[in-house]
C-alpha positions as CSV (number, residue, x, y, z in Angstrom):
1,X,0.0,0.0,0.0
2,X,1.6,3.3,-1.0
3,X,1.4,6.7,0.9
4,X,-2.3,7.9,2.4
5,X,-3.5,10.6,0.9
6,X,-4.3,12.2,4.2
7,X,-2.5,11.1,7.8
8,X,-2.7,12.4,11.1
9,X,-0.2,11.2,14.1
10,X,-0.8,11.8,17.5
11,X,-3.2,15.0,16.6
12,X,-4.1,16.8,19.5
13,X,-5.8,20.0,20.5
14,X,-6.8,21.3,23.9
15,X,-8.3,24.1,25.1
16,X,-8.5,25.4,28.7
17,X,-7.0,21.9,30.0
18,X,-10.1,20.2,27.8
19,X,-8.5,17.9,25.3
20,X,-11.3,18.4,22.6
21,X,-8.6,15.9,20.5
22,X,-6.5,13.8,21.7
23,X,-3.7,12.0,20.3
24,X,-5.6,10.8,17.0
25,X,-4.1,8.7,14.3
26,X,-5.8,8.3,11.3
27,X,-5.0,7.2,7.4
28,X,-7.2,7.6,4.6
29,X,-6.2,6.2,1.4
30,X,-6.9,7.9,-2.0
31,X,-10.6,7.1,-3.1
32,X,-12.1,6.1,-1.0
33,X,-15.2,7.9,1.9
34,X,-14.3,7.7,5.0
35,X,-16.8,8.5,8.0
36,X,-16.4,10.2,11.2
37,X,-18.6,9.4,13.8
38,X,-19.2,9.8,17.5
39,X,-21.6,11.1,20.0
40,X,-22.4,14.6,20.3
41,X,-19.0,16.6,21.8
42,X,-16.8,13.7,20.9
43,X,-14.5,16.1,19.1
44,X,-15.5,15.7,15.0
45,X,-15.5,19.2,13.8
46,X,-12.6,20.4,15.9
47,X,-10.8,17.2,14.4
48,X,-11.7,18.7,11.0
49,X,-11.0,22.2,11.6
50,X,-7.3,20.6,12.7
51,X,-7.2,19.0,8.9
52,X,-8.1,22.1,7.5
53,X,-6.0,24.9,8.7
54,X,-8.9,26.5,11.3
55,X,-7.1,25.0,14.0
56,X,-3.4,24.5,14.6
57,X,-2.8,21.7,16.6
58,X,-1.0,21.8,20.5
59,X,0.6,18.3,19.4
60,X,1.1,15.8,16.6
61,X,1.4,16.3,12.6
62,X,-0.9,16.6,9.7
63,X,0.5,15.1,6.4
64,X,-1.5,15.7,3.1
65,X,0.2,13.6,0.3
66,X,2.8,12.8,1.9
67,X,3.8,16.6,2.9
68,X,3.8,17.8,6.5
69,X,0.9,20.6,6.3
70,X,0.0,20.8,10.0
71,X,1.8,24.6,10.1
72,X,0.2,25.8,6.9
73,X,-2.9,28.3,7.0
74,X,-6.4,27.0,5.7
75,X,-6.0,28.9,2.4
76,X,-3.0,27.2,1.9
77,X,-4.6,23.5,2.9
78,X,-7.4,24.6,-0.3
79,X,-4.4,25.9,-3.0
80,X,-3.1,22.0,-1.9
81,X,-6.5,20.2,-2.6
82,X,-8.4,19.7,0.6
83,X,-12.3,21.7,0.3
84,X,-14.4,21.3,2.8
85,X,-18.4,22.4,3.7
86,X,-19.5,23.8,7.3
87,X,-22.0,22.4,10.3
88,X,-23.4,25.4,10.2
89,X,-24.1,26.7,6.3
90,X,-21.8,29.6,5.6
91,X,-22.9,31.1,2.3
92,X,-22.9,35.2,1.1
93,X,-26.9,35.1,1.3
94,X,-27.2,37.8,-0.8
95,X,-25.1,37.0,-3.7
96,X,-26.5,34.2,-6.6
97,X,-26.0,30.8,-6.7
98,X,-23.7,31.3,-9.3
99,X,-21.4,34.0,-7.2
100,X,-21.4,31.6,-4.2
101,X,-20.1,28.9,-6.1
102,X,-17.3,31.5,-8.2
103,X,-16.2,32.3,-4.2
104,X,-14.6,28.8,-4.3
105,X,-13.1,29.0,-7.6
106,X,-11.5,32.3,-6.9
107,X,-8.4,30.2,-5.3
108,X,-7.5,28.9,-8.3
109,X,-7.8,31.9,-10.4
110,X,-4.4,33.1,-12.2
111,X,-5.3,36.4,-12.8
112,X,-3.6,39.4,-10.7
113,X,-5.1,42.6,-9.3
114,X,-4.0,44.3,-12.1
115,X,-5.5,41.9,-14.2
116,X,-9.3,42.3,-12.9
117,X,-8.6,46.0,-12.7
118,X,-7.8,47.0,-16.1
119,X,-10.3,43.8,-17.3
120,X,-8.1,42.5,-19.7
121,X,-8.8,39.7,-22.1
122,X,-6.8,36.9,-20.3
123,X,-9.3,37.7,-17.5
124,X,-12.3,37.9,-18.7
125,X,-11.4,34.8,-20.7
126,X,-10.7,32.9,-17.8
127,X,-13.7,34.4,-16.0
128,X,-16.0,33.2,-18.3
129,X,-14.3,29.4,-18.4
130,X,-14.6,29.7,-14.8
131,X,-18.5,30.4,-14.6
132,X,-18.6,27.7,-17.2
133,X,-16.6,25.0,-15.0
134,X,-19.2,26.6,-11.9
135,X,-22.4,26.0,-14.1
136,X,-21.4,22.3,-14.8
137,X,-20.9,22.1,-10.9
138,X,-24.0,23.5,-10.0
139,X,-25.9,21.2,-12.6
140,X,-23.6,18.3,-10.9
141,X,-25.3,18.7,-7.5
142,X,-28.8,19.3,-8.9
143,X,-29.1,23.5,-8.8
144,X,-29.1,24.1,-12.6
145,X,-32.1,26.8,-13.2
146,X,-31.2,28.3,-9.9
147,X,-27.6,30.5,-10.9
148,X,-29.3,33.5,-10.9
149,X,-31.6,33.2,-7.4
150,X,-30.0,34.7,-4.5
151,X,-28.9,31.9,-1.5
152,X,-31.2,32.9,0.9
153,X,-34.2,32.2,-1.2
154,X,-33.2,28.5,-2.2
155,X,-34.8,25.7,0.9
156,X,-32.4,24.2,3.1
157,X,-31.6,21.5,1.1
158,X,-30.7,23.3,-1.6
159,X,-28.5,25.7,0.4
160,X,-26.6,22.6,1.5
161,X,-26.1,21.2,-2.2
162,X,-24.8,24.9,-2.8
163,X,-21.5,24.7,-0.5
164,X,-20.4,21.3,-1.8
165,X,-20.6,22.8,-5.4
166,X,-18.5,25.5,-3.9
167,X,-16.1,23.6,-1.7
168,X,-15.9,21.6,-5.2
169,X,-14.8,24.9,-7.1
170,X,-11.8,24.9,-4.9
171,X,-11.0,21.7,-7.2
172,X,-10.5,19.2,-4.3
173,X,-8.6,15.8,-4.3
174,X,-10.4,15.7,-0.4
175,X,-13.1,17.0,-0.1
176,X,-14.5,17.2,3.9
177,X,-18.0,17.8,4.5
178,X,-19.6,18.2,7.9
179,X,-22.6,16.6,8.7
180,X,-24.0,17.1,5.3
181,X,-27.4,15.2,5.8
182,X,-28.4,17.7,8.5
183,X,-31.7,19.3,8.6
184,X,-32.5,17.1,5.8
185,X,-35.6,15.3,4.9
186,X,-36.0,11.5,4.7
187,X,-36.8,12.4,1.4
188,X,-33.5,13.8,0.1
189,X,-31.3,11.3,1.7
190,X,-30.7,9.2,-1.3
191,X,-29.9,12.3,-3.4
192,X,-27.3,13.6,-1.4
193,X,-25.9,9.9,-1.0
194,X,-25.9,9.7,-5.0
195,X,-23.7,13.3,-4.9
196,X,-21.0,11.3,-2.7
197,X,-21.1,8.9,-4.6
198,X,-20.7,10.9,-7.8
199,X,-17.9,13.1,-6.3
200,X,-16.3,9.5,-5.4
201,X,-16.3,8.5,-9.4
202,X,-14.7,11.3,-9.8
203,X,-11.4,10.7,-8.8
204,X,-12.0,13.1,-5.8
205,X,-11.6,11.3,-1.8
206,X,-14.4,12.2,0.9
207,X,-14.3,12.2,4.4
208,X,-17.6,12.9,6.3
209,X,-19.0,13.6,9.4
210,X,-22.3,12.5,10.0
211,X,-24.8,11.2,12.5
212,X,-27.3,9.5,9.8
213,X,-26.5,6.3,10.1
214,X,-28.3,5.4,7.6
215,X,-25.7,7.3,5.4
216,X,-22.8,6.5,7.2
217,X,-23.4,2.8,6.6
218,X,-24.5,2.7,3.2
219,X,-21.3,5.0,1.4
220,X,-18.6,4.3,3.5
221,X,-15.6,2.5,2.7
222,X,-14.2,2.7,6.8
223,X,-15.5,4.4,9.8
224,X,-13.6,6.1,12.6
225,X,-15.2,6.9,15.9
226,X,-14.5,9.6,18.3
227,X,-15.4,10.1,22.0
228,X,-14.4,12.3,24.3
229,X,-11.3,13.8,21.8
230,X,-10.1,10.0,21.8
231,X,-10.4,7.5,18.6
232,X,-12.2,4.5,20.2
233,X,-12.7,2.3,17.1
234,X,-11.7,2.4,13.2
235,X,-13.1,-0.6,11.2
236,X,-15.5,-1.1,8.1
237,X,-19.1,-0.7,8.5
238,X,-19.8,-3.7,9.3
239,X,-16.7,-3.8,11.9
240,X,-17.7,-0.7,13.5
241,X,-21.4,-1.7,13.7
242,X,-20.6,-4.8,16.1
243,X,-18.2,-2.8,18.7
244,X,-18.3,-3.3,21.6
245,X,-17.2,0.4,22.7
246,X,-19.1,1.9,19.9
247,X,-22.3,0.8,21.1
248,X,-21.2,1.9,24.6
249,X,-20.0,5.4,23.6
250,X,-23.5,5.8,21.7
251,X,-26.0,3.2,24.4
252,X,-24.3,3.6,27.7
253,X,-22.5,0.7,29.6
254,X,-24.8,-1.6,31.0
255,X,-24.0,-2.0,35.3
């Protein structure tokens, strides 16, 4: 097996004597989705805001392709490859689909201040290819028809398909999305697992966070479970279904 795409050793974070992660090692290998799980407070999003820059860690490495990133700043982690969405959706509500999803292509754009000032013809060139690659995204997670509404007007579900097309702008080899099921209806499950899954064929790795287990179980290639900032179990599905500490962590020890 060659090098993981993405490894973390001993990753730790604390704050005020709290150790929200605590000494984590994890390896994901290159295609495949890999699920985060745990119980409320067990430490998932501050492990991903570690992987991606928000966070710098107070022990332990980060390695992205087989490069020590754990120092570099979030904007840097995107230039590299790794996107990610938000718990909470963070989108320019009053700006158009389209705009919201050109935000995360903007970090790939070659053109310099100068450039968009004077609005020369490389720029507007590569402008347009760029709203061209966005409107292919935006028809990839099911918003064609919708460039031109503003964010706050599409429903929830909508607004969530909205920041993987962007986080998929910032053209991601990982993509990290956080808990991207909630809030949803039964209803839209299965098209949201069918994005993964497309994202998947193409060529791009997934790790998620997620508390539908119905998801979890169905996409995932291995699951890791967090409690209390520790990493209790790692396993496949079907591995991670039948532990014992898993169903502790999430049922309580019986006396």
């Amino acid at each position: 097996m060659g090098t993981p795409l993405l490894k973390t050793q001993s990753l730790s974070i604390s704050f005020g004597g709290v150790h929200a992660v605590d000494k984590v090692d994890m390896e994901v290998e290159k295609g495949q989705v890999f699920a985060i799980i745990g119980p409320n407070g067990a430490g998932k999003t501050t492990f991903f805001n570690l992987v991606s820059g928000y966070y710098f860690p107070t022990g332990g490495t980060v390695t992205f392709k087989g490069e020590d990133i754990t120092r570099l700043k979030a904007y840097e982690r995107t230039r590299r490859g790794i996107g990610r969405t938000f718990q909470n959706i963070m989108l320019f509500r009053e700006l158009s689909v389209l705009d919201n999803a050109m935000v995360g292509l903007h970090s790939r754009l070659k053109s310099n201040l100068i450039g968009a000032f004077l609005r020369t013809r490389a720029t507007r060139e590569e402008e347009e290819r760029g709203r061209e690659e966005v409107r292919e995204l935006l028809h990839f997670v099911g918003l064609d028809g919708h460039e031109d509404n503003l964010a706050k007007n599409l429903p929830y579900g909508m607004q969530k398909r909205l920041e993987i097309a962007r986080a998929l702008a910032t053209r991601p080899e990982l993509l990290l999305l956080d808990e991207p099921a909630a809030g949803l209806p039964t209803q839209e499950l299965s098209s949201l697992v069918e994005i993964i899954q497309k994202i998947r064929d193409r060529g791009i790795t997934v790790i998620l966070i997620e508390h539908k287990m119905d998801v979890v179980m169905s996409i995932s290639d291995r699951i890791m479970v967090l409690n209390f900032g520790e990493k209790i179990a790692e396993g496949t599905p079907e591995e991670v279904r039948h532990n014992q500490a898993v169903i502790e962590a999430y049922l309580g020890k019986e006396e």
